[in-house]
N, C-alpha and C positions, 0 to 999 in steps of 0.2 A: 428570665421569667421569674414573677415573682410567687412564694409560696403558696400563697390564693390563687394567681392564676394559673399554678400546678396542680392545683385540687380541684380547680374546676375543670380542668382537662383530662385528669384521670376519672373525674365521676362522668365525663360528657362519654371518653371510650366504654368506661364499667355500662353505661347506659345503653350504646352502641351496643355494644356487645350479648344483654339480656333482650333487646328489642331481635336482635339477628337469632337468637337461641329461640324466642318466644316462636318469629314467626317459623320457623323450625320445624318446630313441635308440632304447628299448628299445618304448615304444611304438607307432613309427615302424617298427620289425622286425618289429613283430607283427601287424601288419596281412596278412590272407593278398593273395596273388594273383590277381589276374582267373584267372577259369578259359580252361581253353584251348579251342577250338571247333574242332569237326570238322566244320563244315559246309564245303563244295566251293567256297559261294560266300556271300555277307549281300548285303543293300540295304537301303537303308531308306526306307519307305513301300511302296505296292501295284506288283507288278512286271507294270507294265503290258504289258511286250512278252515277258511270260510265260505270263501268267496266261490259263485258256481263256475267264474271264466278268470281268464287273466284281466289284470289294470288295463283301462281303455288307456288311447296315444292324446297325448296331453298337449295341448298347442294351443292355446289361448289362457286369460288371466283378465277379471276374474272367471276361475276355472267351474263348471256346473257340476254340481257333487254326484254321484252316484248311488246306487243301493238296491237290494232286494232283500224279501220277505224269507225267513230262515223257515226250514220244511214243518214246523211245527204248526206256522201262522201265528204265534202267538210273540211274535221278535219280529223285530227286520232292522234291517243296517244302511245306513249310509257313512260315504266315506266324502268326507271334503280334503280339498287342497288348500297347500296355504304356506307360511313361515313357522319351518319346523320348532321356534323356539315363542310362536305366537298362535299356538294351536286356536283352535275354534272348540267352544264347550256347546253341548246342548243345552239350553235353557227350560224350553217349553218345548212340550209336547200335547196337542189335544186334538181331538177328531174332528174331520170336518164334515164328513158324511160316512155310512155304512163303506163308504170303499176308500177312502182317502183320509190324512192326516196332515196339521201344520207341523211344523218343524221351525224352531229360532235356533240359532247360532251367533255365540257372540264370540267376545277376548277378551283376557285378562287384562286389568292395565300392565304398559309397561313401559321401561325410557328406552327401548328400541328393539329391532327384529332380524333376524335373520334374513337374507334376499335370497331364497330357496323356495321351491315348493314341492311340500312333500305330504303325500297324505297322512291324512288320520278317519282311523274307522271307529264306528260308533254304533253300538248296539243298545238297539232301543224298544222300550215295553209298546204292545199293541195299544192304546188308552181305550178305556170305554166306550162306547158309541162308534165304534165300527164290527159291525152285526155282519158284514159279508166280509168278502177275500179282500186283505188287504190290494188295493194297485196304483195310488200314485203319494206322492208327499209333497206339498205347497210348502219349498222347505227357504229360509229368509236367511240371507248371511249377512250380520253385521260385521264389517272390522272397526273395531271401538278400541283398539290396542290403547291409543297415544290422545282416547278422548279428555284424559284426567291432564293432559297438558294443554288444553286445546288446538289438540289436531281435531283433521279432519275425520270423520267418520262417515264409512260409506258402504251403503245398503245394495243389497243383490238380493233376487227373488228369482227361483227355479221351481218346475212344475217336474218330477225326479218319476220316472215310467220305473217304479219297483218290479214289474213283471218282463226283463230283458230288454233295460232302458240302456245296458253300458254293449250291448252286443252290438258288434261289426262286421258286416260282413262285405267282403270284396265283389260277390257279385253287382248288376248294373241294374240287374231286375231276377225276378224267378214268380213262379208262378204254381201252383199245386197241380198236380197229375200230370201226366206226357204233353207236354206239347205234339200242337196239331201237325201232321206231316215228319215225325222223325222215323226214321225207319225200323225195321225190324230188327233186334238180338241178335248177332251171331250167333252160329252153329256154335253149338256148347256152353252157349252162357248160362251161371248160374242164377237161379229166383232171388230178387231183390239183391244181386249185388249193385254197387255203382258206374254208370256208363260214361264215358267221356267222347265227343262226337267235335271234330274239328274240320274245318274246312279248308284253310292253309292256312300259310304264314298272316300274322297280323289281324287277324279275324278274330270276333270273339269264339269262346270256349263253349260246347252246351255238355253242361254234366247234368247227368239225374242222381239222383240219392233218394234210397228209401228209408222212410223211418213213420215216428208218428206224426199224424196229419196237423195238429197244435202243435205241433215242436220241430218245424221240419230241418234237415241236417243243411247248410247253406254254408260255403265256402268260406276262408276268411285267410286263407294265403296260398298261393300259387307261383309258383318260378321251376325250371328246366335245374336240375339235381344231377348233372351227369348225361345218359343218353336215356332219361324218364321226364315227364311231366309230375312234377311231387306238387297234389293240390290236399290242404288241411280240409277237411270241415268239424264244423262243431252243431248242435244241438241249441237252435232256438230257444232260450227259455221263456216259458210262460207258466202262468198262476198252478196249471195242472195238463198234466200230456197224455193224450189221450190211447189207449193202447191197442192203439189200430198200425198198420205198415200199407204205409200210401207213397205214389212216385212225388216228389218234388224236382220244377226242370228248372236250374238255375243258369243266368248267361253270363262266363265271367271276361271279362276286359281280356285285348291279347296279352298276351305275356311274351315278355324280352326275350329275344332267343330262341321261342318257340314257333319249331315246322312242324308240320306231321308228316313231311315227306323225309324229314332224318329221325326226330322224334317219333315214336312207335308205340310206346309204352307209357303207361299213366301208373302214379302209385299214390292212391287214394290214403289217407290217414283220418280215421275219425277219433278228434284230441276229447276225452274223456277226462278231467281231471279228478274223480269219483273210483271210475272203474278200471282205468287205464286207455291207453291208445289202442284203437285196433287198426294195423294198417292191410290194406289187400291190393293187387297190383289183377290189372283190364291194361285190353289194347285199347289203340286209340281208336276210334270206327269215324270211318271218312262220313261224312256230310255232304250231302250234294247241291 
C-alpha cells in the first residue's frame, strides 16, 4: 500500500471512529429520564407496620395493585407488583370526584429487568377535590421500562376498593344476624362469644361471630389442628366501624379432615395485627 493510500485509510478509520463516538454521545442524550414520583413515601416489599391485613395470594401477572386510606384520611397507599429491579414510580395523582382518585404508574428506562415479582408500596397525599372519605383509585400501570429501546409498552388499568379491597375471606357466603332456623345456645354459653354449628363430615361449617355490624368478623382460614377445628377470623375493613356488637352467620366450605363425630372442639382466633390475637375455644353444637 502506498503512502496516500495509507493516509486515506487512517483518516477513513479516525473518521470511523468520531462518527461511532458522535453517535454515542448522542445516543447516551437520548435516553429519557426516570420519571419523577409524587409519592410521600416508597418501600419496597409489603409494609408490614402499615398495612391493616396480610399481602393478599398473588396468582396472576399483570398483578391488580392494592391499598387503603391511612386512619388519618389525609394518605392512603397502594402497593403494586412487578420486577424488583423495575419498580413502578407514581407519576400523577389528581381527584376524580369527592370520593375517588387517578393514579398513573410508570418505569424508569432500563436495558433489562429482573423476572420477579415483588411489591412496592406507595404512600400518597390525598389531592384536593376529594371533599368526602376517600374509596376507590382509577389507578393506570404503564410498563415503559425498555420503551427508550423500542420495546413494547404496556398499559393496565384497575378500579383499587381502598375500603377492604385486598380482604379474603374463606367463607362461600355469610350474611348479617342469625340465620333463620339455628338453634338455640347451649346451656352456659357465654354473651357474644363465637358458635361453630356442624352437621357431619363434608358439609359446610355455620359459624356466627360478633362484632361490629360494618366491620363484621368473617373467616379467612380454617383446617383440623390436632383433635380442634382451628378456624382464623379477621375484621372486615371499612371507611369506619360502627360500634354497635351484632351476630354475623358465616357458611365456611368443608374442611379436610373434619368430623364432628371425632372432632368436638373448635378454637376460634381473631388475628388482630393492631391489638393482638385473641383466641377462645366453643364446642362444636350439632346442626340438625
Amino acid at each position: 500500500m502506498s503512502v496516500r493510500a495509507r493516509s486515506r485509510a487512517v483518516r477513513s478509520v479516525a473518521v470511523a471512529l468520531l462518527l461511532a463516538s458522535v453517535g454515542a454521545i448522542i445516543g447516551c442524550s437520548a435516553r429519557p429520564a426516570a420519571p419523577v414520583s409524587v409519592a410521600l413515601s416508597e418501600q419496597q416489599g409489603w409494609p408490614e407496620a402499615e398495612a391493616p391485613g396480610p399481602p393478599p395470594l398473588i396468582d396472576a401477572y399483570p398483578t391488580p395493585p392494592v391499598g387503603w386510606v391511612a386512619p388519618e384520611g389525609d394518605r392512603f397507599w397502594l402497593v403494586t407488583w412487578g420486577s424488583g429491579s423495575c419498580t413502578f414510580i407514581a407519576t400523577r395523582v389528581e381527584a376524580v370526584d369527592e370520593f375517588s382518585v387517578a393514579v398513573r404508574f410508570e418505569q424508569a428506562p432500563a436495558e433489562g429487568c429482573t423476572d420477579d415479582l415483588a411489591p412496592r408500596a406507595h404512600e400518597l397525599a390525598v389531592p384536593n377535590g376529594v371533599d368526602g372519605p376517600l374509596e376507590t383509585a382509577e389507578v393506570t400501570i404503564v410498563a415503559n421500562a425498555f420503551a427508550h429501546l423500542g420495546g413494547e409498552v404496556a398499559q393496565s388499568a384497575w378500579t383499587v376498593d381502598l375500603v377492604g379491597g385486598w380482604f379474603v375471606s374463606i367463607a362461600e357466603s355469610f350474611e348479617p344476624g342469625l340465620a333463620f332456623g339455628l338453634p338455640m345456645p347451649p346451656p352456659g354459653y357465654e354473651e357474644f362469644t363465637p358458635r361453630v354449628l356442624a352437621r357431619g363430615a363434608g358439609d359446610p361449617i355455620t359459624l356466627v361471630t360478633y362484632g361490629s355490624s360494618s366491620c363484621p368478623l368473617l373467616p379467612t382460614a380454617a383446617e383440623v389442628d390436632g383433635d380442634v377445628l382451628a378456624i382464623t377470623v379477621r375484621e372486615r375493613p371499612a371507611g369506619a366501624c360502627t360500634a354497635d356488637i351484632a351476630p354475623t352467620t358465616s357458611y365456611v366450605p368443608p374442611v379436610d379432615g373434619f368430623d364432628p363425630a371425632v372432632v368436638t372442639n373448635a378454637r376460634v382466633t381473631r388475628a388482630d395485627p393492631v391489638t393482638g390475637d385473641t383466641v377462645v375455644s366453643v364446642p362444636i353444637e350439632p346442626l340438625g
